[in-house]
N, C-alpha and C positions, 0 to 999 in steps of 0.2 A: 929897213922897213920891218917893222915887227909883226911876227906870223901871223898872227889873229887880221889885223888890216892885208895880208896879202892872198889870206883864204877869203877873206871880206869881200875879196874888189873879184876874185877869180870865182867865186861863186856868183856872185852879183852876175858880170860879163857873162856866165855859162846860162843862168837863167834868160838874158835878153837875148841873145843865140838864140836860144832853143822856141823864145815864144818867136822871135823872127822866122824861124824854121815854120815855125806851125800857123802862124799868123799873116807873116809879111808878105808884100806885095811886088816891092821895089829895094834894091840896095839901100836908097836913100831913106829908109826905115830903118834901118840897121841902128844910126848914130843916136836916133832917137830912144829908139829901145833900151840901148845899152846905159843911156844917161838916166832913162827911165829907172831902170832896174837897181842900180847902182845908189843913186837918191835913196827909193826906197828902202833897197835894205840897208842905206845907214839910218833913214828916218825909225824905220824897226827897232833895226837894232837900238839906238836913242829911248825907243818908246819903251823896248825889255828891258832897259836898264833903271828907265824913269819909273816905273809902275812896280821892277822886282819880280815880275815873271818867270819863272826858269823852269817851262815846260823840259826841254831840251839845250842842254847846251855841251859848247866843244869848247874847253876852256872858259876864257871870257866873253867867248858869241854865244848870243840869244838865236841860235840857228832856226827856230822854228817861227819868232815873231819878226825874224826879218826876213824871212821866206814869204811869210804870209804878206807881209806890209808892198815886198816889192814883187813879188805877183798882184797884184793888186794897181800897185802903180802901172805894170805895164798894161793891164787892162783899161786902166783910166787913161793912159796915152794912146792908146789904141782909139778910143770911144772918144776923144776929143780933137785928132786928126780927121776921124772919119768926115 
């Protein structure tokens, strides 16, 4: 597995964690989250590559626009469970 996809997916999981922590209700929001979160930062990441953005990056991650992309998602799956 190459580092950049394995900081990808370990950053992703740490962000759906953490809104779980601050958001969630039930365990069974957990899977969701995490799928949530995960999507979006590769949609991000996709979009920082597709547009050429590099506010930030570590290597070949767009850390910053797929940070944003999947916070974002998780607030959309939050507001569409509800």
């Amino acid at each position: 597995m190459p580092p950049v996809l394995l900081l990808s997916f370990v950053m992703a999981c740490l962000y759906g964690t953490l809104f779980h922590l601050w958001r969630g209700r039930t365990i069974r929001e957990l899977p969701l989250y995490l799928v949530a979160a995960v999507l979006g930062f590769g949609l991000g990441e996709l979009a920082g590559n597709t547009i050429g953005l590099d506010m930030f990056m570590i290597g070949p991650l767009h850390v910053v626009e797929a940070s944003l992309v999947s916070w974002g998602m998780l607030f959309i799956a939050r507001w569409l469970k509800v």
